[in-house]
C-alpha positions in Angstrom: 42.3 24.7 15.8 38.7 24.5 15.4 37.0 26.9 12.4 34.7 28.9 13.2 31.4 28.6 12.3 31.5 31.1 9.0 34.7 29.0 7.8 32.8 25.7 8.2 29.4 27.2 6.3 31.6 28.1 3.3 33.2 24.6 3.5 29.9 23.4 2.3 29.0 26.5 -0.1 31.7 26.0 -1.8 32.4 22.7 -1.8 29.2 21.4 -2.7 29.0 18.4 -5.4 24.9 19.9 -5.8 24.4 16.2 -6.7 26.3 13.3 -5.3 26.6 10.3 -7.6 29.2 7.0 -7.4 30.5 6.9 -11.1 30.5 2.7 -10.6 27.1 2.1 -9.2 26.1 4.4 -11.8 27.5 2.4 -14.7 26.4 -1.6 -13.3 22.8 0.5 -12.7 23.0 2.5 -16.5 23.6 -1.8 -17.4 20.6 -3.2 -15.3 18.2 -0.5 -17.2 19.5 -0.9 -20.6 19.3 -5.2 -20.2 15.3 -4.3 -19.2 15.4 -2.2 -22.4 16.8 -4.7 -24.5 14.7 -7.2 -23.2 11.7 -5.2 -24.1 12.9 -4.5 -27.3 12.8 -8.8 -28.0 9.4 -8.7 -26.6 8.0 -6.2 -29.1 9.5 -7.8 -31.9 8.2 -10.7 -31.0 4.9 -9.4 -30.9 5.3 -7.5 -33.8 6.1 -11.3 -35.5 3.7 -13.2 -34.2 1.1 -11.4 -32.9 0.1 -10.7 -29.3 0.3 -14.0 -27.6 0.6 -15.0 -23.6 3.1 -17.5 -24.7 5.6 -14.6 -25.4 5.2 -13.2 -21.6 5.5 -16.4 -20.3 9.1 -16.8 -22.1 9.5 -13.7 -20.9 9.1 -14.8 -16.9 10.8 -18.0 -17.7 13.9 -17.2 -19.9 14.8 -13.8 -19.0 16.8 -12.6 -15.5 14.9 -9.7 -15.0 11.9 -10.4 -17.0 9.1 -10.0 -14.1 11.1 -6.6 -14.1 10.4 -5.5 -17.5 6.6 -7.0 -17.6 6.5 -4.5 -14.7 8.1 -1.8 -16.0 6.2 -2.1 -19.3 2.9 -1.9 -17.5 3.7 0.2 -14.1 2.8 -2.3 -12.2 5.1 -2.2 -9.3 6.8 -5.0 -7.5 5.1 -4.1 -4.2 1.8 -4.0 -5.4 2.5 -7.2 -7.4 3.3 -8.7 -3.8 -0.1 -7.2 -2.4 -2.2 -8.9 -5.1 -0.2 -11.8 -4.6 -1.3 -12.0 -0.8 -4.6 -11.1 -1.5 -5.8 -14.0 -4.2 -4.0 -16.7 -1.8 -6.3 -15.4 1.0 -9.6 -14.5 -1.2 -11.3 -17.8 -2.4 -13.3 -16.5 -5.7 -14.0 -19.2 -8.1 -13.4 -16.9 -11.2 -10.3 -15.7 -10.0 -8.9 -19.0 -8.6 -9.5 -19.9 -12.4 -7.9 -17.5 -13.8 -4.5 -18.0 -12.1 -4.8 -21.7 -11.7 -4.7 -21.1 -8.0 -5.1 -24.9 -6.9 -2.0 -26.0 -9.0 0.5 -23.7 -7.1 -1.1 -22.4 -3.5 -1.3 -25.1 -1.1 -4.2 -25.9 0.9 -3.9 -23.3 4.1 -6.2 -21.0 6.5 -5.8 -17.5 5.5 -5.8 -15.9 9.1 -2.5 -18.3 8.9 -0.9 -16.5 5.5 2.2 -14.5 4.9 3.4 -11.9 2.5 5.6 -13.7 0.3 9.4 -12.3 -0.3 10.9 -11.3 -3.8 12.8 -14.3 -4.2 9.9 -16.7 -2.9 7.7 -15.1 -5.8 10.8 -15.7 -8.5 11.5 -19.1 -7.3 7.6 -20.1 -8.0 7.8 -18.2 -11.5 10.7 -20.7 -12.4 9.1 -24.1 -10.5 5.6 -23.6 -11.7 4.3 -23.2 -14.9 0.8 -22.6 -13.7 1.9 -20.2 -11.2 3.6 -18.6 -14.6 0.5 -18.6 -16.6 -1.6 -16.9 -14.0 0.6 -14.3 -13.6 0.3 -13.6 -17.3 -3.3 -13.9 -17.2 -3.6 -11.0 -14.6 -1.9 -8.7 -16.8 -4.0 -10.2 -19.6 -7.5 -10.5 -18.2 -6.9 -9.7 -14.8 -9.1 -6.0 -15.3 -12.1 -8.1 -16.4 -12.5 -10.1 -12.9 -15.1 -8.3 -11.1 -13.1 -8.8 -7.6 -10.3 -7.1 -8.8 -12.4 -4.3 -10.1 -14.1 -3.7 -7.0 -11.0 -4.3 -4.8 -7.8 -2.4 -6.9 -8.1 1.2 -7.1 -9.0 2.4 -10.7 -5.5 4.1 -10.9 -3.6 0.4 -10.4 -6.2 -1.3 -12.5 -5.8 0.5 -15.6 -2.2 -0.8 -15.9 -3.6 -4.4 -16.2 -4.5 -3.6 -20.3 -3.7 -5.5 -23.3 -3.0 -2.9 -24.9 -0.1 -2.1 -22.9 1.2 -5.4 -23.7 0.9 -4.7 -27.4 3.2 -1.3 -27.3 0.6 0.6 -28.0 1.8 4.4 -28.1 -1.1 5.8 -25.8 -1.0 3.2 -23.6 3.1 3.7 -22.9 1.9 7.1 -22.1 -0.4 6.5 -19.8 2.2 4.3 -18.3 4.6 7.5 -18.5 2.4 9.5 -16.8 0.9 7.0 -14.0 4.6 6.7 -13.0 5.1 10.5 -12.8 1.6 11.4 -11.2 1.9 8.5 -8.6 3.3 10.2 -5.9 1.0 13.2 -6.2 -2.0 10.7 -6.4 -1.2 8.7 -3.3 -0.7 11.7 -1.2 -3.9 13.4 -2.5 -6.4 14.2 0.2 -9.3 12.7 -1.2 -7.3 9.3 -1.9 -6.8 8.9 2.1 -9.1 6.9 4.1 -9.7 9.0 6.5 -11.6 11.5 4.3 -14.4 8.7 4.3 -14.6 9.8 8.4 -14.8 13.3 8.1 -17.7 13.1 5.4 -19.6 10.3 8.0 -19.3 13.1 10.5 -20.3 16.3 8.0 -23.0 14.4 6.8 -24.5 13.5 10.7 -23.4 17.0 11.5 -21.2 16.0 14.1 -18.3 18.7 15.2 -14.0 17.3 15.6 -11.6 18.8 15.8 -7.8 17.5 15.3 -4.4 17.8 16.9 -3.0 17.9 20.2 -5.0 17.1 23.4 -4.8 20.0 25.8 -4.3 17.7 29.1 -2.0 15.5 27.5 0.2 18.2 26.8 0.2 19.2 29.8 0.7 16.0 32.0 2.9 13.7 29.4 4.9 16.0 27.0 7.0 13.3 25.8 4.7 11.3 25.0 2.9 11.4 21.4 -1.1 13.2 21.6 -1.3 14.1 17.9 -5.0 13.1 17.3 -6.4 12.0 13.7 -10.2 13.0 15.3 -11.5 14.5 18.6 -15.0 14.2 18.5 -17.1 16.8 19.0 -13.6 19.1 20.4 -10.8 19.3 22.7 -12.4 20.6 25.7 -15.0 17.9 26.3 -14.1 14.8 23.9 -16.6 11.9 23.3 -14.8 10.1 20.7 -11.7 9.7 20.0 -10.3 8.1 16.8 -6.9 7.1 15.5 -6.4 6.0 12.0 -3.8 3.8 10.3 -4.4 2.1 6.8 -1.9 0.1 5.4 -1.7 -0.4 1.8 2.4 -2.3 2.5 4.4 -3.8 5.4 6.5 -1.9 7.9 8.9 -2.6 10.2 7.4 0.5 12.1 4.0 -1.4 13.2 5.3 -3.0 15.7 6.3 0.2 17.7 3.2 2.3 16.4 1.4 -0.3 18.3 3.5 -0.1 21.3 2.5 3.8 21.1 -1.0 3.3 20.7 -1.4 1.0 23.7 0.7 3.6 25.6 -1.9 6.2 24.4 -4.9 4.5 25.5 -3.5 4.7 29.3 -3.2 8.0 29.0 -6.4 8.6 27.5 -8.3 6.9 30.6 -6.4 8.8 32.8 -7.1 12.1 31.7 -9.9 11.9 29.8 -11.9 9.0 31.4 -15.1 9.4 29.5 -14.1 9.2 26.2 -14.2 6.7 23.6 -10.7 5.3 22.0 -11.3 3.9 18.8 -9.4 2.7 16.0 -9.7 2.6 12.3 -7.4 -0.7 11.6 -7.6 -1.5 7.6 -5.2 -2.4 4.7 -3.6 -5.7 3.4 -0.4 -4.4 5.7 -1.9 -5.2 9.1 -3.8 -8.2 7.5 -0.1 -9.9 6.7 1.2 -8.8 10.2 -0.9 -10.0 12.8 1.3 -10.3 16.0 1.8 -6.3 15.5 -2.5 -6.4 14.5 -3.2 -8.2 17.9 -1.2 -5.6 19.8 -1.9 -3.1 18.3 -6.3 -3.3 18.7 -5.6 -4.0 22.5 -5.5 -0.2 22.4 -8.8 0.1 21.6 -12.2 0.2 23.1 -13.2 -0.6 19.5 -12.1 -1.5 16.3 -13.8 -0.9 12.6 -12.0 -1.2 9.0 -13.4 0.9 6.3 -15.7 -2.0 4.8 -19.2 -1.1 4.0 -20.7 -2.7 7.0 -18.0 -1.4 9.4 -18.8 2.1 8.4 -22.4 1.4 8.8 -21.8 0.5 12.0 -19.4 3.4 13.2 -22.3 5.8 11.6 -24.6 3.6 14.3 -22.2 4.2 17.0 -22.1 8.0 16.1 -25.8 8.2 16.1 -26.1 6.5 19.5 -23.5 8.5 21.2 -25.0 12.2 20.3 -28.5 11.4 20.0 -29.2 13.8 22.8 
């Protein structure tokens, strides 16, 4: 007999577990955190022995399982930005910090329009091959806040937890590790942290008029079909400019359909509102390391600019020309 609907909403009031928690995963993950304690633990007595050295982090990466794990943890670096700024010196050819990481001893000759983000495992496999490899990666938790590319290029937030004085257990600086860990969501989803605040001040400042959301005739002719827009320039009724943004600070399995969407967008745009302008705002190391999804997905658009100095000088240009009247 089937319940009814009351018996089946008290199945889960009073059944509830509130939290739901596997007693074994727990326990082999309560080991994992307490061997990246420990190891931490050798570290600063090490230190506290010998000094702050680079030799210690290097055992560190060498000898220990998890010890890229606990250099991480100790700083609040994460693994995935690691991986980013990873990408980014192999395709970046700046002499000072090609020196630093000893970039021609481990990253083979190769044309960066031709580079892909490494995996985990590639990344620990080089730790254990090369020492240089090794040895840079120290050095960018050493020195790495002292390269002017990587001041102008990591966001202050990230770059502060390149500091020696994180590496020395220094009490202030494992707070401010504590609390960039627990502010880090509310910091990435902060308003004036996205890229698309840099367009909406372009337009303020040229007085321009947008408007966002849903475009009236696409509603109305393709309902199933997404019309969300990130900018309709000057409004709805009578669009000039239309822009869609997507920065990508990591990879995602999603780009290849958001690109499929896009192009299926940009149909519908010329259909219905054949005067206005599609136009993208492509950026971020994400589409850089996925460039079959990064060809499709600019065939959408009538142009593309990134959020570069120049390429926002431009879009200003293009704003100034289109409403000069």
């Amino acid at each position: 007999m089937a319940k009814s609907v009351n018996e089946k909403f008290l199945t889960v009031i009073q059944k509830n577990t509130f939290y739901f928690f596997n007693p074994e995963f727990e326990e082999s993950y309560e080991s994992y955190i307490n061997s990246l304690k420990e190891t931490l633990l050798i570290v600063k007595n090490k230190i506290d022995t010998k000094g702050l050295k680079k030799e210690i982090f290097e055992w560190l990466l060498m000898d220990k399982e998890n010890g890229l794990r606990a250099l991480l943890a100790l700083t609040g670096f994460s693994n995935e930005y690691l991986k980013r700024l990873t990408t980014i010196i192999r395709i970046i050819d700046n002499p000072e910090l090609n020196r630093l990481v000893y970039k021609e001893k481990w990253c083979k000759d190769q044309k960066p329009e031709n580079i892909h983000e490494w995996s985990d495992t590639t990344i620990l496999k080089l730790i254990q091959k090369n020492e240089y490899f090794r040895k840079g990666l120290v050095n960018i938790f050493f020195e790495g806040a002292s390269i002017p590319f990587l001041a102008n290029t990591i966001p202050l937030f990230e770059l502060k937890k390149l500091s020696i004085s994180k590496l020395n257990f220094e009490i202030p600086e494992l707070i401010d590790t504590l609390i960039r860990y627990k502010e880090k969501g509310s910091y990435s989803g902060k308003k004036g942290n996205n890229p698309e605040t840099i367009i909406s001040d372009i337009l303020k400042k040229l007085g321009i008029s947008f408007e966002t959301g849903d475009l009236r005739e696409l509603i109305d002719n393709a309902p199933d079909n997404k019309r969300t827009m990130d900018f309709i320039i000057p409004n709805k009724k009578n669009p000039i400019i239309i822009i869609e943004s997507s920065f990508l600070a990591t990879t995602s399995s999603s780009q290849g359909d958001k690109s499929k969407t896009e192009i299926s967008i940009d149909t519908l745009i010329k259909e219905h509102y054949p005067k206005a302008k599609f136009i993208g705002f492509i950026d971020g190391i994400g589409w850089y390391v996925r460039k079959s999804d990064l060809k499709r997905m600019v065939t959408a658009y009538e142009d593309v600019f990134t959020f570069h100095k120049d390429e926002l000088q431009r879009f200003e240009k293009l704003l100034i020309e289109s409403f000069k009247k």
